[in-house]
C-alpha positions, 0 to 999 in steps of 0.5 A: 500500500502507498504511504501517501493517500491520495484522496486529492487524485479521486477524479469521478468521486469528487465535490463531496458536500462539506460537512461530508467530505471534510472528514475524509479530507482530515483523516486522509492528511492523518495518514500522511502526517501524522509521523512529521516532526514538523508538526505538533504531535498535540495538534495532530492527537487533537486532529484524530479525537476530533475525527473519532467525535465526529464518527460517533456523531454520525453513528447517532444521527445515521444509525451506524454500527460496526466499523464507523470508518467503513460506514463512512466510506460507504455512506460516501460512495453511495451518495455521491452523485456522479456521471457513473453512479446515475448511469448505472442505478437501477440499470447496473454495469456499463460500458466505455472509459468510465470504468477505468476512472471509476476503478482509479478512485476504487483504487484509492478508496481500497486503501482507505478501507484497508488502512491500519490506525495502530501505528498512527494511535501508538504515535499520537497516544491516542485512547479510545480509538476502538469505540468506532472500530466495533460500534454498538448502536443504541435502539433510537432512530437514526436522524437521517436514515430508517432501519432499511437504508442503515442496514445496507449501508452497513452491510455494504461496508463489511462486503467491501472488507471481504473484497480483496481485489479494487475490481471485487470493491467495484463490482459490488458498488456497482451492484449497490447502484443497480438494486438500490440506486444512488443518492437520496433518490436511490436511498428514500422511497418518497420525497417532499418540495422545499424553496429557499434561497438557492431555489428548488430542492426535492428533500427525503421525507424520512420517514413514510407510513408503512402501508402495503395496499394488502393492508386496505380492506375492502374497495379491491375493484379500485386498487386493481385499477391503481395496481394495473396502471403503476406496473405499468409504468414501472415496468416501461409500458404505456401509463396514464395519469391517474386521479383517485376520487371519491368520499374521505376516508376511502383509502385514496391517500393510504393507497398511494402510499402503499404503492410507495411501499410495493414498488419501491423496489422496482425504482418507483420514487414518489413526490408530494406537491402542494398547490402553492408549488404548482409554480414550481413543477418544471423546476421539479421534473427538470431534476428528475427527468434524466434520471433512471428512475420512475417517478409520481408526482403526488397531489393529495387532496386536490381541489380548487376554488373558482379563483384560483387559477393554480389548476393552469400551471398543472394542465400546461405540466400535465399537458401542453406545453412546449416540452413533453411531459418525460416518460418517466414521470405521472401525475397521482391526485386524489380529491373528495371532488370529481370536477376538481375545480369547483362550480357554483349555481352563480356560474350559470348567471355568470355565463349568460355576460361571458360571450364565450362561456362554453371556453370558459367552462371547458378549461375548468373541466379539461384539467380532469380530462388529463387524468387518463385514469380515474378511480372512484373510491365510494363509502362502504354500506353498513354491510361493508363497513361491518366486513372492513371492522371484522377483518381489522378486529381478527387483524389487530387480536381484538377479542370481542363477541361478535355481535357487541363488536358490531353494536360498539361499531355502529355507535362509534361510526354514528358519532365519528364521521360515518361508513369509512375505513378510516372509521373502522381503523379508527373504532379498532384503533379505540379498542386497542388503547383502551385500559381494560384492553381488549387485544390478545 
């Protein structure tokens, strides 16, 4: 192995964020100094103990445990956002130069990973060197990664450890990308939109509710069409637009969510949009386009009042503009409003003094004619409603007589909001907080 790391000479892994890359920085010249004469061996000790607090910082905010030099490594690698880490995710090896600029970093970085510290914490005197060579984590959440991202993270640093060859480290880096992806894309199934000074930023949301679409009872009609739509656009195949309607608490947003959860795997990423962010959704898709990723623009709850015009920004996204919507990006909505864009009696009056007003109705109604798919999700009857309580109640272990299950059922809907799944989520949720608990 060279003495000198040459951390300077990386030449595809570069422009590391600063609060991520300084620690390899520091460490690297660790490496190269830490036997000078030159330099104070007091400043240099401080240096190290510095870098072992910062590594045990990010093991709290990660999640990390084991070698916290190695998860570091790791965490670097896949996050960074290079021309060859977005060519290969989701897709997996490619062809050309790259790899050999590729394989000259692996090179560099092999080294990192196979570095020995003993000497260096001989010389400096440096105690507690140990804590982040074999780390225990404690049971809170990671800040910035769930249990999923942290274990393969994890795990990855102790596959790059049994590779024994740079070309071995590549292969499963590379193998990394093509499962899981690269970046916050790569890592986080759903994200949210944010401006600040710098512009428009789309930002993990960290955690996103564990609901699969096997977890909504009842309303199968509705989650078949979803179903059929979404694997077909992750699959490469024709897909439409979608927006899901009907009464509140039908399982409209729960649904989307599930598919977040189903198709993450298959590199289906899913952003959430408000309306006050309409304005911004070519910012959006300019960030997303390029990427081998497919991706749903969510708008949950979607409606308009007559005077707001935010509805003109999605249709010209949707549908009509000058550049093509990619091939890689949906519409999802859900909204208690089929027409989505409110009418009242008073329009009618209003048309008689709009010489066209026949225009004027039709852009209103045109936005929902840019869903190529609608789904209706309709309240359940008490039938229904009884059927969703019953399988929740088998679900969740509540021990209940049949018959005063469902008489505490119709009390509870008659006085919390009416027939709808998430009352009956609601009335098992009831059941199960109680003191006197009614669970197995």
């Amino acid at each position: 192995m060279n003495e000198t790391m040459r951390e300077q000479e990386l030449i595809v892994y570069k422009d590391f964020e600063e609060n991520e890359g300084s620690l390899l920085y520091d460490m690297s010249w660790l490496m190269d100094h830490y036997k000078d004469e030159y330099y104070n061996q007091e400043d240099m000790a401080g240096l190290l103990y510095d870098c072992i607090h910062r590594l045990l910082e990010m093991a709290g905010n990660h999640g990390f445990y084991g070698n916290l030099w190695h998860c570091y490594l790791s965490n670097l690698l896949v996050n960074n956002e290079n021309s060859y880490s977005k060519a290969c995710e989701i897709r997996g090896a490619v062809e050309g130069t790259i790899n050999k600029a590729v394989l000259h970093d692996i090179i560099i970085f092999k080294e990192l990973f196979d570095y020995d510290f003993s000497d260096m914490v001989k010389i400096l005197c440096v105690d507690g060197f140990e804590l982040i060579t074999d780390y225990i984590s404690s049971d809170s959440e990671s800040k910035v990664y769930n249990s999923r991202i942290r274990e393969r993270i994890c795990s990855l640093a102790v596959k790059f450890t049994q590779d024994h060859t740079p070309e071995e480290m590549k292969e499963t880096l590379t193998e990394f990308y093509k499962d899981y992806g690269v970046g916050k894309f790569g890592l986080h199934k759903a994200f949210r939109v944010v401006r600040d000074e710098e512009g428009v930023k789309i930002v993990p949301i960290q955690n996103i509710a564990h609901v699969y679409l096997g977890d909504l009872v009842g309303y199968e009609i509705p989650k078949r069409k979803l179903i059929e739509n979404t694997e077909a656009f992750v699959e490469g195949r024709k897909a439409n637009n979608c927006l899901l309607f009907g009464d509140a608490g039908t399982g409209k947003s729960s649904s989307i969510k599930g598919i977040a959860n189903e198709y993450y795997e298959k590199g289906l990423r899913i952003i959430e949009v408000y309306k006050h962010q309409f304005q911004d959704l070519n910012d959006v898709i300019t960030q997303i386009k390029n990427r081998n990723y497919k991706f749903i623009i969510y708008m949950d709850d979607l409606s308009f009042e007559d005077f707001e015009i935010e509805y003109k920004y999605l249709k010209a996204v949707i549908e009509g503009g000058l550049e093509k919507k990619p091939k890689n990006v949906l519409i999802y909505a859900t909204s208690n409003r089929r027409h989505l864009v409110r009418e009242k009696f008073s329009d009618k009056e209003e048309r008689r003094d709009d010489l066209h007003a026949g225009d004027t109705v039709q852009e209103k109604l045109s936005l929902v004619a840019r869903f190529g798919v609608t789904i209706f999700f309709a309240a359940p009857d008490k039938k229904e409603f009884q059927n969703i309580v019953r399988i929740l109640a088998q679900r969740y272990g509540v021990k209940m007589p049949e018959e005063e299950l469902m008489l505490e059922a119709n009390k509870w809907e008659l006085a919390h909001g009416g027939l709808s799944g998430r009352t009956a989520q609601q009335f098992i949720d009831y059941l199960l907080g109680r003191k006197e608990s009614t669970c197995q």
